[in-house]
Backbone as CSV, one residue per row, in Angstrom:
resi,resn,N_x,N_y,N_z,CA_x,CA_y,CA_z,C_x,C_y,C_z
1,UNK,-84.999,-87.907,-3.383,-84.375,-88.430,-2.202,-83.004,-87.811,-1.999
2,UNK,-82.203,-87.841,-2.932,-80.983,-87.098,-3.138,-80.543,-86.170,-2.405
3,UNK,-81.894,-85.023,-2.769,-82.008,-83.381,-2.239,-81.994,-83.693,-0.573
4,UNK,-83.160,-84.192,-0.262,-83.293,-84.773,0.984,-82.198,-84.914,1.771
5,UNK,-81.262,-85.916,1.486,-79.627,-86.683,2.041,-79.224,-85.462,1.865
6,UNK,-79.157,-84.685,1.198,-77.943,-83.497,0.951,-78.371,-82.472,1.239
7,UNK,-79.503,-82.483,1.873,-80.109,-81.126,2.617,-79.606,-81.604,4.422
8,UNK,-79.752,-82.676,4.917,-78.704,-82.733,6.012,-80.654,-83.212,7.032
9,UNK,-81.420,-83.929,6.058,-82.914,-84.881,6.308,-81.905,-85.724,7.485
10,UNK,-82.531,-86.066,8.866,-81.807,-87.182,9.666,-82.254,-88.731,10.003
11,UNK,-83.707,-88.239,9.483,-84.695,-89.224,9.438,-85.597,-89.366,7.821
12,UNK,-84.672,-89.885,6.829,-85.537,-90.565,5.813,-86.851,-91.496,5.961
13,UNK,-87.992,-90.650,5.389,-88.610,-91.977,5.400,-89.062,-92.211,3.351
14,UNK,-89.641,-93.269,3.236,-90.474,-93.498,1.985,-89.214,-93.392,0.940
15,UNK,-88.289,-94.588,1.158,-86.827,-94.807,0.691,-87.101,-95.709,-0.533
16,UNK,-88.295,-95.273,-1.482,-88.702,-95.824,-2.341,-87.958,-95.688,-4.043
17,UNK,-87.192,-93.968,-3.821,-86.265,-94.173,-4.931,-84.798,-93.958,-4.752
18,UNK,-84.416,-94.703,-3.572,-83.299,-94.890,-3.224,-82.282,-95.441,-4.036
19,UNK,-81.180,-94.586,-4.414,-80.550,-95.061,-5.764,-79.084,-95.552,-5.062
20,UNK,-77.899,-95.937,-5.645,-76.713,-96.606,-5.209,-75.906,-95.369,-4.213
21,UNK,-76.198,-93.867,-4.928,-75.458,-92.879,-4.284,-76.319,-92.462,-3.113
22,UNK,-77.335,-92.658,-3.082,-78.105,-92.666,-1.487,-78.091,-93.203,-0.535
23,UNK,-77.878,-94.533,-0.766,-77.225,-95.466,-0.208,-76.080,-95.758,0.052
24,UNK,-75.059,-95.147,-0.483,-73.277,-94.740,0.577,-73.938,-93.751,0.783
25,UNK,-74.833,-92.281,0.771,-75.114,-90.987,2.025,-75.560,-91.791,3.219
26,UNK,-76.477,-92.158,3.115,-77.184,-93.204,4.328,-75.661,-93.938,5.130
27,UNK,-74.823,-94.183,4.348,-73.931,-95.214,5.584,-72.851,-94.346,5.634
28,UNK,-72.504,-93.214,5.682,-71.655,-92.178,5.380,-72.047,-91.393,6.210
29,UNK,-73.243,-91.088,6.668,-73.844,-90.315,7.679,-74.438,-91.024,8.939
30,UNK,-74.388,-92.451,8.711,-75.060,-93.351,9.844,-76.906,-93.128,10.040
31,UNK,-77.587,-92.775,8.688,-78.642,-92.547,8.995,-79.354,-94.036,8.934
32,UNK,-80.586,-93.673,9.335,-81.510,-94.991,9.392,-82.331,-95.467,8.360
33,UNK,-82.437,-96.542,7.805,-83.178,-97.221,6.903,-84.382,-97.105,6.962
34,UNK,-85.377,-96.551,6.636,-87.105,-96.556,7.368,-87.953,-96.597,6.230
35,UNK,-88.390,-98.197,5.902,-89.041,-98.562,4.902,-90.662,-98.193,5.393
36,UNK,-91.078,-97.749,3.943,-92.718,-97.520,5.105,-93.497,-98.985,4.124
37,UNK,-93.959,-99.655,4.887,-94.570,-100.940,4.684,-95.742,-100.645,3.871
38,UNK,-96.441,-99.836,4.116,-97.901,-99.142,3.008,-96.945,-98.865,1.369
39,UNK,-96.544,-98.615,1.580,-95.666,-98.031,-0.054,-95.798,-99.355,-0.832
40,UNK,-94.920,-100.289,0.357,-94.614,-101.715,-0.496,-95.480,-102.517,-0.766
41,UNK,-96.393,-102.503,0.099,-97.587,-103.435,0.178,-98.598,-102.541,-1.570
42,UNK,-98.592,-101.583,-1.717,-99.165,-101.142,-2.721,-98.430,-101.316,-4.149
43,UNK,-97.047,-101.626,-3.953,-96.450,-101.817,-5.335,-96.595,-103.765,-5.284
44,UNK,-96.831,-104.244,-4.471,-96.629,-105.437,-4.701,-97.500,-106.209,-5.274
45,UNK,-98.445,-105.560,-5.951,-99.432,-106.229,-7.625,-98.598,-106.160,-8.569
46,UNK,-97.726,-105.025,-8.900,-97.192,-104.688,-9.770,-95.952,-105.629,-10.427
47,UNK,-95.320,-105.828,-8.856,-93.755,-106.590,-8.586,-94.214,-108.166,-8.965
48,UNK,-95.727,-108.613,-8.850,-95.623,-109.861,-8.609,-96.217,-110.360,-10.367
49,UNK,-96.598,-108.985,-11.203,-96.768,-109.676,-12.422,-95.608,-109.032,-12.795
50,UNK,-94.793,-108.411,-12.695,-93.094,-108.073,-13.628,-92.398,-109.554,-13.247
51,UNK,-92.574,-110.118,-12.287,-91.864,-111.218,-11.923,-92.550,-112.836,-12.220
52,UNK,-93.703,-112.296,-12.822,-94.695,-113.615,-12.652,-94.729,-114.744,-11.611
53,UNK,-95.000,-113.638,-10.468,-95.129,-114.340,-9.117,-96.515,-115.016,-8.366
């Protein structure tokens, strides 16, 4: 994702390993947040036994 932000990407999508320093590029550049809902919906077996949900 990193490379991406610092390649001068204007439209991130699949902000799945979005780390703390990607996140000040993103508000530093005014780019847009664009979660893709398929990503999450597929980790969320995973999230709901790490959390015992």
């Amino acid at each position: 994702m990193a490379s991406c932000l610092d390649a001068g990407v204007d439209a991130p999508n699949h902000l799945l390993q979005l780390d703390e320093n990607g996140v000040t590029i993103l508000l530093q550049k005014k780019l847009p947040f664009v979660v893709t809902l398929d990503d999450l919906i597929a980790l969320e077996k995973g999230d709901l036994e790490a959390w015992n949900g």
